[in-house]
C-alpha positions as CSV (number, residue, x, y, z in Angstrom):
1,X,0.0,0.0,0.0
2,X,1.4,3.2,-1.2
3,X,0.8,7.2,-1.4
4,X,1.7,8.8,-4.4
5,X,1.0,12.5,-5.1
6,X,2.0,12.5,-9.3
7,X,3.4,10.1,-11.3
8,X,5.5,10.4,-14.7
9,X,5.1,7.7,-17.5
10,X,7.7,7.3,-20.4
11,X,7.4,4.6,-23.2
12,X,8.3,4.2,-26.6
13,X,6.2,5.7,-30.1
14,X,5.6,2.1,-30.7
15,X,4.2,1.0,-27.2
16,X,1.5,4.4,-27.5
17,X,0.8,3.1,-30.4
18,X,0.0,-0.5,-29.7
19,X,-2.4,0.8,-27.5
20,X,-6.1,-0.3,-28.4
21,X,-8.0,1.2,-25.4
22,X,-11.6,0.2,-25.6
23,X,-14.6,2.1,-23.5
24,X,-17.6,0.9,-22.0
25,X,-20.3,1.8,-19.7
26,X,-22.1,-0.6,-17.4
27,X,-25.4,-0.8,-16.5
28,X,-24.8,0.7,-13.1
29,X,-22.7,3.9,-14.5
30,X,-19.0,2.0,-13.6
31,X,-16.8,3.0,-16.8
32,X,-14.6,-0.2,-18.2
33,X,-11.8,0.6,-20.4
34,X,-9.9,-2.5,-22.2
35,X,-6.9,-3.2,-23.8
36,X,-6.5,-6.5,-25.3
37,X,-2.3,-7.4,-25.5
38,X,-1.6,-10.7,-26.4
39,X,2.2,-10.4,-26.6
40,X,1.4,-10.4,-22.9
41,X,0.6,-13.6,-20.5
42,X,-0.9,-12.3,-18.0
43,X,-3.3,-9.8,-17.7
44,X,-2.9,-6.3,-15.1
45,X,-6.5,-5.7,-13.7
46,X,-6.9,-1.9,-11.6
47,X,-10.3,0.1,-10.1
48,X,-9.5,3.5,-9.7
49,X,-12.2,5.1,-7.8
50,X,-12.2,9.4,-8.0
51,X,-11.8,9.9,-4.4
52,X,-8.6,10.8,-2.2
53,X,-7.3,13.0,0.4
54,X,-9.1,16.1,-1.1
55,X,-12.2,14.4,0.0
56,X,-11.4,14.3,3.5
57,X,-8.8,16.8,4.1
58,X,-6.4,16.6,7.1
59,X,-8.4,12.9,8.2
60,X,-6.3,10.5,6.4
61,X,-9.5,8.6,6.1
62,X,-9.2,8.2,2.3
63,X,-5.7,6.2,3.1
64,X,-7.1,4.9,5.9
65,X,-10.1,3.3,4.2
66,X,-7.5,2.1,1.2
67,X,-5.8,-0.4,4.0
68,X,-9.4,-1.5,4.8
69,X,-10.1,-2.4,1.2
70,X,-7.7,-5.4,2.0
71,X,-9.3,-6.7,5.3
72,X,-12.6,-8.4,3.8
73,X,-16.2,-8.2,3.2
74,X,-19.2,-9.8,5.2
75,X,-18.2,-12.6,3.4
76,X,-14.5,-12.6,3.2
77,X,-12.3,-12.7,5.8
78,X,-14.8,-14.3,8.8
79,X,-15.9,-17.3,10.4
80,X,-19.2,-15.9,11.6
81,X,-19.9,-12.2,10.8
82,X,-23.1,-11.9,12.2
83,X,-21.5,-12.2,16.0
84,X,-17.9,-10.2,14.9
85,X,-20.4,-7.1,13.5
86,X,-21.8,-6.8,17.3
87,X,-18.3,-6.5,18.2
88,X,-17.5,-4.1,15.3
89,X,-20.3,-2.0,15.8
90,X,-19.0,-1.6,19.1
91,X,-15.3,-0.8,18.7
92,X,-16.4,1.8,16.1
93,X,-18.6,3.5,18.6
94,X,-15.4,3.7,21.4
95,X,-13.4,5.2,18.9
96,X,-16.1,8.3,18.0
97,X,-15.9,8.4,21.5
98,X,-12.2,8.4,21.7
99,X,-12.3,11.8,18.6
100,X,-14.7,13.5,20.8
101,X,-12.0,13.5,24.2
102,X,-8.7,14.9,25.3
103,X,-9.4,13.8,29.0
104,X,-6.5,11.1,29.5
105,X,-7.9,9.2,32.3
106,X,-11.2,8.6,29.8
107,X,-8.6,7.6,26.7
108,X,-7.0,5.4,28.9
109,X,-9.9,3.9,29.4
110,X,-11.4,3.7,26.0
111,X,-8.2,2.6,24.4
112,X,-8.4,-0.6,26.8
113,X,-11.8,-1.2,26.2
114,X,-11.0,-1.2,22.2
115,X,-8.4,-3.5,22.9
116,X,-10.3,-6.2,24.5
117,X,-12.7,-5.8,21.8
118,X,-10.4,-5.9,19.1
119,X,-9.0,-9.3,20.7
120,X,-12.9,-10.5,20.9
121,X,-13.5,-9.6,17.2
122,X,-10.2,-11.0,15.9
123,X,-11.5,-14.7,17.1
124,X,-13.8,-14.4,14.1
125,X,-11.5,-13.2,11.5
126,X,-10.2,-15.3,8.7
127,X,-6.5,-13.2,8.6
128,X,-5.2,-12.3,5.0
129,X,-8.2,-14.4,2.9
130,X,-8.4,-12.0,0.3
131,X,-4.3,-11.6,-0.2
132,X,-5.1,-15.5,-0.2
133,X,-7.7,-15.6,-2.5
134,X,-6.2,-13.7,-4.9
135,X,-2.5,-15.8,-4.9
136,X,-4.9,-18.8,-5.3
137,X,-6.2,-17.5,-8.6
138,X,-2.8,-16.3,-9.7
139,X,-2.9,-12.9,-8.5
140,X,0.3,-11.2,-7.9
141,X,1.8,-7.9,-7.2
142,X,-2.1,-7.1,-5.1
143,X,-1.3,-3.4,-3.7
144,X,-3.3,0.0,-4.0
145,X,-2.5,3.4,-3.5
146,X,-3.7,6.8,-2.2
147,X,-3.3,10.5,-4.2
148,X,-4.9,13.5,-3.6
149,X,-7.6,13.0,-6.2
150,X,-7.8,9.4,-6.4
151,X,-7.3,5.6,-4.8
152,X,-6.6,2.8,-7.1
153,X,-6.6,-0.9,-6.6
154,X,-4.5,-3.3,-8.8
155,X,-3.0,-6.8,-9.8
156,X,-1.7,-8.9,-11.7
157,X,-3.3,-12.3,-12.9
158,X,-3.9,-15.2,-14.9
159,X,-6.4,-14.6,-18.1
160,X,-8.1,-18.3,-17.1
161,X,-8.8,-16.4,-13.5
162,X,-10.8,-13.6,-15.0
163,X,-13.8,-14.5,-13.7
164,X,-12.4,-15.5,-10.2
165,X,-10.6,-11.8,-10.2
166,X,-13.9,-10.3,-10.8
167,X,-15.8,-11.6,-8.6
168,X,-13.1,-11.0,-5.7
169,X,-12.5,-7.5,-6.6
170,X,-15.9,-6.6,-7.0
171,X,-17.3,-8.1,-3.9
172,X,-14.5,-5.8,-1.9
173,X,-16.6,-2.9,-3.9
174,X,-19.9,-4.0,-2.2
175,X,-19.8,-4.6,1.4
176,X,-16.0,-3.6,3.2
177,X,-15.7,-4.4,6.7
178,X,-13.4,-2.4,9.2
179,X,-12.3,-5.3,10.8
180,X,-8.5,-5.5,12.4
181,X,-8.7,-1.8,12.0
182,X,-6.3,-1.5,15.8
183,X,-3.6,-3.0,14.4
184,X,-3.9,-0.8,11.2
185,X,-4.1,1.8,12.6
186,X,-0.4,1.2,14.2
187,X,0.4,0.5,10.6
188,X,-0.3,4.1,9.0
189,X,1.4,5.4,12.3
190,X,4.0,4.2,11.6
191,X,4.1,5.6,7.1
192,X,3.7,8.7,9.0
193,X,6.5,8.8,11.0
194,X,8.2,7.3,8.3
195,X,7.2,10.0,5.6
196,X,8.2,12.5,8.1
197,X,12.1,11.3,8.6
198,X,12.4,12.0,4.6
199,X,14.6,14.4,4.1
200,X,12.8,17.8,2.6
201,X,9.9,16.2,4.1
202,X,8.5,18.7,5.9
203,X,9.6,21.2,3.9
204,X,7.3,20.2,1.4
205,X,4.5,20.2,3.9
206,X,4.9,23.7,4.7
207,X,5.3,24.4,1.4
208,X,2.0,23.0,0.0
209,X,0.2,24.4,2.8
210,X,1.2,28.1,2.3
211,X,1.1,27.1,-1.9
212,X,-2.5,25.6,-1.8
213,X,-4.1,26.8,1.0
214,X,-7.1,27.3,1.8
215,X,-7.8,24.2,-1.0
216,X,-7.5,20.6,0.4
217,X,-4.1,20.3,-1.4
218,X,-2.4,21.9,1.6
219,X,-2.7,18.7,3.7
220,X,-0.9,16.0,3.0
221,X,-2.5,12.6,1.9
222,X,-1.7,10.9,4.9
223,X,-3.4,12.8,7.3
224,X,-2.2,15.2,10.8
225,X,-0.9,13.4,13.2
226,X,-3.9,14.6,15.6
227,X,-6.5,12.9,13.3
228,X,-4.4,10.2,12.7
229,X,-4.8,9.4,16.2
230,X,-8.5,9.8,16.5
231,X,-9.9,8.1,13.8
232,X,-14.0,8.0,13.7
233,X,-14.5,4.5,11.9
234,X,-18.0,5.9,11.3
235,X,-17.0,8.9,9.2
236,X,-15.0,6.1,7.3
237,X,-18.0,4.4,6.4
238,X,-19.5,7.9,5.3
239,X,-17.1,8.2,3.5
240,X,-17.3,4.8,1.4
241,X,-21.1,5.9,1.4
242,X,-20.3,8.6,-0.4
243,X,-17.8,8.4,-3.0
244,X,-17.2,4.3,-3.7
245,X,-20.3,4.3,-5.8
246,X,-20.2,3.5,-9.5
247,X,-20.2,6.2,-11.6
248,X,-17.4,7.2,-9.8
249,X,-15.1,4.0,-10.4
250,X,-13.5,3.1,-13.6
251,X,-12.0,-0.5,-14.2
252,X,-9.0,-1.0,-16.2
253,X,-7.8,-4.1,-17.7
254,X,-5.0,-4.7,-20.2
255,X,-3.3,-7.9,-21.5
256,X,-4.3,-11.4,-22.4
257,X,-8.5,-11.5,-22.6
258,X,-10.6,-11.6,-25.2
259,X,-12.9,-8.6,-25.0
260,X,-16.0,-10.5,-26.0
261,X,-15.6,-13.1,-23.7
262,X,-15.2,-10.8,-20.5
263,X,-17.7,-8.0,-21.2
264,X,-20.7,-10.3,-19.5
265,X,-17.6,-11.3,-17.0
266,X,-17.4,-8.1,-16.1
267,X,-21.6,-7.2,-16.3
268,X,-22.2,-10.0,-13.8
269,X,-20.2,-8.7,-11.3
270,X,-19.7,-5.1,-11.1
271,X,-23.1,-4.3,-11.9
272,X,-23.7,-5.3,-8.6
273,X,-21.4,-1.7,-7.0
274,X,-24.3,0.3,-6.1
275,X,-25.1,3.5,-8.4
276,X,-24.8,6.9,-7.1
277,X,-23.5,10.2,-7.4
278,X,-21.2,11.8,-5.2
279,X,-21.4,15.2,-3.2
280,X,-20.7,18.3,-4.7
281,X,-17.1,19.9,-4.2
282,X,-16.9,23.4,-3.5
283,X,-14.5,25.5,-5.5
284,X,-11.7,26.9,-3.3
285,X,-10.0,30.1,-5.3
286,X,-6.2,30.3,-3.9
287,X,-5.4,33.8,-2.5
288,X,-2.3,35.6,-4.2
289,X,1.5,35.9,-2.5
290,X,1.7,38.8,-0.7
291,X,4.9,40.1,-2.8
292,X,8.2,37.7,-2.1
293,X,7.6,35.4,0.6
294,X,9.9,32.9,2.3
């Protein structure tokens, strides 16, 4: 899992060129672009969804939910979900409670009650069943990554395991469950302290804040270390509410298929993402330097 604020692509005349990018639109809004390569023996499968830090600026919730994405559904990932999503419900609730606090004796608290939950809950959990699922069906290279403007999802695989990767990545798109989110949490902790010891690092913070401020740009990706520590698992759910609908998803695949054969692949399952439209985004109009600043 990664956070990436541009990239920069260079390939050969020829490689543009042997591009044969294909559009399509499912039923639900979710737009498919294909690209049938059969020099190559595998075939790289992404879903980008339009949503990142910009969304939720300062949170880290968009980069918190894309380590989520990996933790299973209702049916992934559990041995009995009905009795871990009492226990979920309930370790989401502790930690609004923990956002809304500063009182240490009452964090103290809290945090130990989240951690006898969390041990409760992880009796139920399946750990690492979709990493599994996906090395079974010849998945490799399974990561995602976080931008200011978008999240994308993405693998490698074997063109006889199309319809196994479909139905996999799809059914993350449907119903994701926060489950395991304690020791997650301690993960992107720990990216932030690590993007931190880079050097120019905060540099660069400052710098996009004076740069882009008051737009959402001026935070970084990953979130402030306040919010980083108070994460409401509720506004996390909002925000999959929100902006993991269809029409704001696209699903790339390029390599070894036949685009005939995967089309009704492809209608079978992600049809069944949920169609929506997202909430409206304010313009923000960036203020002008006050002659030369440092």
């Amino acid at each position: 899992m990664m956070i990436f604020a541009c990239c920069s692509y260079q390939s050969q005349a020829g490689d543009l060129n042997a591009l044969k990018v294909k559009e399509y639109k499912l039923e639900n809004g979710l737009t498919v672009w294909l690209n049938e390569d059969h020099s190559q023996p595998k075939v790289f499968g992404a879903v980008v969804v339009k949503a990142g830090s910009k969304d939720c600026p300062d949170t880290g919730i968009a980069h918190y939910f894309e380590h989520m994405m990996f933790k299973g559904t209702d049916r992934i990932g559990t041995l009995d979900y009905e009795s871990e999503k009492v226990l979920l419900d309930s370790i989401a609730m502790k930690y609004d409670e923990l956002a809304m606090t500063e009182d240490v004796v009452t964090r103290a608290r809290l945090q130990k009650e989240i951690n006898e939950l969390s041990i409760r809950s992880s009796e139920y959990v399946i750990p690492n069943e979709f990493n599994r699922l996906i090395s079974r069906f010849g998945g490799s290279g399974l990561n995602a990554a976080t931008s200011y403007d978008a999240t994308i999802y993405f693998n490698t695989f074997s063109p006889q395991y199309m319809a196994q990767w479909a139905e996999i990545n799809s059914e993350r798109l449907i119903n994701p469950v926060f489950r395991l989110f304690q020791s997650e949490l301690e993960t992107v902790y720990e990216e932030k302290n690590m993007y931190g010891d880079f050097i120019g690092g905060q540099v660069m913070d400052t710098l996009m804040a004076r740069y882009f401020g008051p737009h959402p740009y001026a935070y970084p990706i990953i979130g402030s270390t306040k919010n980083l520590k108070n994460p409401r698992l509720t506004e996390m759910r909002k925000f999959f509410e929100d902006y993991y609908v269809a029409s704001n998803m696209a699903l790339i695949l390029s390599g070894d298929f036949d685009t005939q054969q995967v089309m009704p692949v492809l209608e079978k399952t992600f049809s069944r993402i949920r169609p929506g439209s997202v909430p409206k985004s304010e313009k923000v109009m960036l203020p002008p330097f006050n002659g030369r600043e440092k």
